[in-house]
C-alpha positions as CSV (number, residue, x, y, z in Angstrom):
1,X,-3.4,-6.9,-16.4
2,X,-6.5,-5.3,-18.3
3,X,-6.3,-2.0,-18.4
4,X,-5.8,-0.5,-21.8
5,X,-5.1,3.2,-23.9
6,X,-2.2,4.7,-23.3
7,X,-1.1,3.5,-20.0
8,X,-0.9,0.0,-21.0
9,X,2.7,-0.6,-21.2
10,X,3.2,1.3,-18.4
11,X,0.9,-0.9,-16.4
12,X,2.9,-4.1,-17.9
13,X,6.0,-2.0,-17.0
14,X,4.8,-1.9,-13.3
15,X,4.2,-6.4,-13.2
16,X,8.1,-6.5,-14.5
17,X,9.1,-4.3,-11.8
18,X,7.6,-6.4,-9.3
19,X,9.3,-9.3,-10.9
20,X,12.2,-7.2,-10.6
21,X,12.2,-7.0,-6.8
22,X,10.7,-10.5,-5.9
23,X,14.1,-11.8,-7.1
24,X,16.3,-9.6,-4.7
25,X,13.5,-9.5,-1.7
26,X,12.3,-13.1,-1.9
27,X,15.7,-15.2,-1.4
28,X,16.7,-12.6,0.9
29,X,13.6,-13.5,3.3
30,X,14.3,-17.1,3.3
31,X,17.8,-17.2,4.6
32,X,16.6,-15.0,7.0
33,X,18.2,-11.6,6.7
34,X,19.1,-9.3,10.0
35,X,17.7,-5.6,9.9
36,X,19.3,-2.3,10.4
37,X,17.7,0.5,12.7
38,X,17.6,3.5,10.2
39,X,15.0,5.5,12.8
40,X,17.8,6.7,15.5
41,X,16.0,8.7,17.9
42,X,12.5,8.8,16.1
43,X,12.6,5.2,17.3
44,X,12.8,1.6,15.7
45,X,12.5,2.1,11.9
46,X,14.2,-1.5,10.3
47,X,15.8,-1.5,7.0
48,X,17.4,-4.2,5.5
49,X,19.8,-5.7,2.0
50,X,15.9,-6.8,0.3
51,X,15.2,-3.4,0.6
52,X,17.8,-1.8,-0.9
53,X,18.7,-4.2,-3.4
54,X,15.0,-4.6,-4.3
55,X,14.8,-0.8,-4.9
56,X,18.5,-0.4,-6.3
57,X,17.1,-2.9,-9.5
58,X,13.9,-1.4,-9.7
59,X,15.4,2.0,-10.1
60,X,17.7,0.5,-13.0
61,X,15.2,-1.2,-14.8
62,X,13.7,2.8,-14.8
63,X,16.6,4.2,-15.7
64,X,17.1,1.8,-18.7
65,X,13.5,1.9,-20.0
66,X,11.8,5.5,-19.0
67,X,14.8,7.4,-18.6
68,X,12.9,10.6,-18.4
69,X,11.1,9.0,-15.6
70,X,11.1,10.6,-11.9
71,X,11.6,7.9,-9.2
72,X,10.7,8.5,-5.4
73,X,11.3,5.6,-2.8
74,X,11.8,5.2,0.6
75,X,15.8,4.0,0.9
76,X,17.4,6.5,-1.7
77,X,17.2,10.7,-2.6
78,X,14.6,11.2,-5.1
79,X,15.5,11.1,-8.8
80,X,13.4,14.2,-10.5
81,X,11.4,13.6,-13.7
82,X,11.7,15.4,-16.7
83,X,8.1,14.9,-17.4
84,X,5.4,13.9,-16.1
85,X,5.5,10.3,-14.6
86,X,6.8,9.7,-11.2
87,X,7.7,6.2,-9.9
88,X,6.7,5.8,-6.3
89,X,8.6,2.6,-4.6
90,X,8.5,1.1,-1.5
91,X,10.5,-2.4,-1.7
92,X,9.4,-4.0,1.5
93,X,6.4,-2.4,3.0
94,X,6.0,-4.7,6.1
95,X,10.0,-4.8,6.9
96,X,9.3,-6.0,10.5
97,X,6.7,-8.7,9.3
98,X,9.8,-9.6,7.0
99,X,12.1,-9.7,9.8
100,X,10.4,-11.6,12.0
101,X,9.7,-14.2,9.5
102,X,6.2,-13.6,8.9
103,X,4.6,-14.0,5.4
104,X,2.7,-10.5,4.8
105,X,5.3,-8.0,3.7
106,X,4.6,-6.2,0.3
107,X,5.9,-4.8,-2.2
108,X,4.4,-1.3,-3.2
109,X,5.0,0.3,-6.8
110,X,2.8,3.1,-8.2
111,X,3.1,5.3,-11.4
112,X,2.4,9.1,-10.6
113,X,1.2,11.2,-13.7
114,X,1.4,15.3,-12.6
115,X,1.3,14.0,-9.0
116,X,-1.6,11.4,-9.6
117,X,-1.2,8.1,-8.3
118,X,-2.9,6.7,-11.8
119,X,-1.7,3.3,-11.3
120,X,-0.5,0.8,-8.1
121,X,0.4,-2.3,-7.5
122,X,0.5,-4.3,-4.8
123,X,3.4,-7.4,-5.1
124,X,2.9,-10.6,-2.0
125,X,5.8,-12.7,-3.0
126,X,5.6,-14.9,0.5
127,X,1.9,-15.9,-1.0
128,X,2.6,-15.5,-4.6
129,X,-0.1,-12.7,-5.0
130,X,-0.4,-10.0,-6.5
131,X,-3.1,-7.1,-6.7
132,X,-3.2,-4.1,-9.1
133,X,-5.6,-1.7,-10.4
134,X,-5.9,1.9,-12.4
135,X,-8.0,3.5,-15.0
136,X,-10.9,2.5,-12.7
137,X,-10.6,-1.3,-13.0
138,X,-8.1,-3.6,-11.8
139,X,-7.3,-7.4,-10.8
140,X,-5.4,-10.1,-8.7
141,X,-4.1,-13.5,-8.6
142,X,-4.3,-15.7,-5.7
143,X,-3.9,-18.9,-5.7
144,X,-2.7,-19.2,-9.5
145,X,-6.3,-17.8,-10.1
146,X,-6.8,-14.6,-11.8
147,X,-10.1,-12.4,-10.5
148,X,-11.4,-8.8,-11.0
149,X,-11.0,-6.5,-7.6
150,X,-14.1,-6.2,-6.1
151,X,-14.9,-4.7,-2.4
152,X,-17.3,-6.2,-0.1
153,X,-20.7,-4.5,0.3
154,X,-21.1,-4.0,3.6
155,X,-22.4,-0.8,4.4
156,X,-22.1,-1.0,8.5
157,X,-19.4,-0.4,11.1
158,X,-21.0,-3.5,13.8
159,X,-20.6,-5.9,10.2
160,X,-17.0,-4.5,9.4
161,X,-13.6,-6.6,9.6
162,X,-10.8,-3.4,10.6
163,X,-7.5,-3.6,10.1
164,X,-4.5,-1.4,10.8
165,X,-0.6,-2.1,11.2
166,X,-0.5,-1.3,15.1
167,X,-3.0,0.5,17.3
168,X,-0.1,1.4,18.9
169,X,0.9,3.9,16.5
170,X,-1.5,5.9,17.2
171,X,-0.6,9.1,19.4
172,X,-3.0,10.9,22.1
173,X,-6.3,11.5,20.5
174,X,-5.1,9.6,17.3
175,X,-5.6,6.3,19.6
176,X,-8.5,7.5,21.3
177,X,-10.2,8.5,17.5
178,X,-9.3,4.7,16.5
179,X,-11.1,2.8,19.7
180,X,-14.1,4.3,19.1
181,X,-14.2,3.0,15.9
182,X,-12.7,-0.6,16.7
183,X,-15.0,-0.6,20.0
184,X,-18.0,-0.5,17.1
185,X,-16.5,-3.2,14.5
186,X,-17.4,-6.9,14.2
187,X,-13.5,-8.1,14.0
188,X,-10.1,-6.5,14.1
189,X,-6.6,-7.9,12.7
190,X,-3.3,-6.1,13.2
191,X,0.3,-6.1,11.9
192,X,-0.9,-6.4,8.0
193,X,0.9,-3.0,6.6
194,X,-0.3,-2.3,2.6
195,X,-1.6,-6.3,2.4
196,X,-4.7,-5.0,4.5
197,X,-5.9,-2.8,1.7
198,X,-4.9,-5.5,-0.8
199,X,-7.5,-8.0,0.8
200,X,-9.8,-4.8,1.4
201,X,-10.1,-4.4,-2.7
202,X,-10.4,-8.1,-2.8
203,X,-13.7,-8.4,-0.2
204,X,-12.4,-9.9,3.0
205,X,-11.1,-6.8,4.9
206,X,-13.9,-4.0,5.2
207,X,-11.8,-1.1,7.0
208,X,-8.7,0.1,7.3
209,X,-7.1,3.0,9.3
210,X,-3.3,4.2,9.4
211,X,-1.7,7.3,10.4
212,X,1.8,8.5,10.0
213,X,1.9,6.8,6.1
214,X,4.6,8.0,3.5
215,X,3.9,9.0,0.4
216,X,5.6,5.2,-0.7
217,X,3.6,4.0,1.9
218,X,0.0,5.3,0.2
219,X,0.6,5.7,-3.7
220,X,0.2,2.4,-4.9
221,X,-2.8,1.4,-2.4
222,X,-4.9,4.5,-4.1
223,X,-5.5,3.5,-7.7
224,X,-5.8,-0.2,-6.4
225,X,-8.4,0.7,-3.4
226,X,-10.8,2.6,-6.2
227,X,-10.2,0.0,-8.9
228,X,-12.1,-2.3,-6.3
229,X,-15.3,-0.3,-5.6
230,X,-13.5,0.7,-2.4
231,X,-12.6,4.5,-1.1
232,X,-10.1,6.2,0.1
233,X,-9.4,9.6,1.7
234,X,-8.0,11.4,4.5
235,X,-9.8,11.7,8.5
236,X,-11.7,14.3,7.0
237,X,-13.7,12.9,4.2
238,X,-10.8,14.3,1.9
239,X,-8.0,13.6,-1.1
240,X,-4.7,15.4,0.6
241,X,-2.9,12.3,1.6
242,X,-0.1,14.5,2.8
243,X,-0.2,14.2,6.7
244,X,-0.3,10.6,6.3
245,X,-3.7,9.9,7.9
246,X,-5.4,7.0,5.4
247,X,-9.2,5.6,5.3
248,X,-9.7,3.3,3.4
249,X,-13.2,1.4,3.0
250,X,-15.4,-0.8,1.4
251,X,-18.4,1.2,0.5
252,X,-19.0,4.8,0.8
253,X,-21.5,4.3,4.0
254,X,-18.7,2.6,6.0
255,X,-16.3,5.3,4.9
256,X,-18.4,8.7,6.3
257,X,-19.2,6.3,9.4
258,X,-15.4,6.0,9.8
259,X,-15.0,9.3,9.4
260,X,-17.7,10.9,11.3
261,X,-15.4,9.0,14.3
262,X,-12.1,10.0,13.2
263,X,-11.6,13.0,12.1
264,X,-12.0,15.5,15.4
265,X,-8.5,13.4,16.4
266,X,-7.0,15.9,13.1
């Protein structure tokens, strides 16, 4: 990981956590663990042991070596910081991709200074990759190869590959808002959770639009988005994250297009 000053150990700190959780989540996937419904009458929400385990060791290796360290993730109460950095967790981002076998879960950690998201990481232990990025600059490794993040260049929504976890998600005029954007794209891919903005910061996704994200869901993706070239904001154009309604893109053309289209659905 490049990125230097101050933040440097801390950005080291974030590649042992997601050592951390590889070795509970990984395993876990290949004997083929059953999921839990935690979602009750909101509907389907899966959790599984990988997720809890993988967050129960990350949270110890915090505790041990940043006591003073917040720590916020999805399966357990928040721990408050007494200070300014915030751990932001989500162990298996992706837990129906993980149940059903399929390779493209993640694993989502991100450092929060004063409520920043300053650094994120992006874990694939299925395809041994791994993305990260902060401080403006940021990296990945793929194939045993190590690269710099870089976004594509295109500039167009009829040139853009789009990608979001499940058109389905998207309620009323939500839905409505997303087809007129993925009725103007050149592709669309589905069912890819936080590894869509992974391969958007690496140059082979162009788009991608989510609703109804958690604050685990988004922290991490932010600092690795921007470290590519790539933006991300809110329906409106915006920074407040905090109704879950993500755009992320590769250039800032194909953003405003996106949207210009989106955001009378907020």
């Amino acid at each position: 990981m490049a990125i230097t000053g101050n933040h440097a150990a801390l950005a080291a700190f974030a590649q042992t956590l997601a050592d951390t959780a590889r070795a509970e989540t990984l395993h876990r996937f290949e004997m083929g663990i059953g999921a839990e419904d935690k979602g009750g009458a909101d509907g389907f929400d899966p959790v599984t042991d990988a997720d809890r385990e993988a967050e129960r060791a990350m949270r110890a290796a915090i505790e041990a070596a940043f006591p003073d360290h917040g720590i916020a993730g999805e399966e357990f109460p928040e721990r408050p910081a007494n200070g300014p950095f915030v751990w932001s967790l989500d162990p298996v981002d992706g837990t129906r991709s993980f149940t059903c076998g399929l390779p493209n879960w993640v694993t989502l950690i991100a450092l929060l200074e004063e409520g920043r998201p300053i650094l994120g990481l992006i874990d694939v232990p299925c395809l041994g990759e791994r993305y990260w990025g902060g401080a403006g600059e940021g990296g990945f490794v793929r194939f045993g190869r190590e690269a710099p993040l870089r976004a594509s260049d295109r500039t167009r929504l009829d040139e853009a590959r789009l990608s979001t976890t499940d058109p389905y998600l998207f309620p009323g005029a939500e839905r409505d808002a997303f087809e007129r954007v993925r009725s103007r794209v050149r592709t669309s891919r589905y069912g890819h959770d936080g590894y869509a903005y992974a391969r958007l910061a690496a140059g082979t996704i162009d788009l991608v639009i989510e609703s109804q994200l958690k604050p685990y869901d988004y922290n991490a993706l932010i600092p690795v988005v921007r470290a590519s070239g790539g933006m991300i904001g809110n329906w409106t154009g915006g920074d407040d994250f905090s109704h879950g309604r993500v755009i992320a893109a590769a250039t800032p053309a194909l953003f405003d297009q996106a949207v210009a289209l989106m955001r009378d659905a907020v």
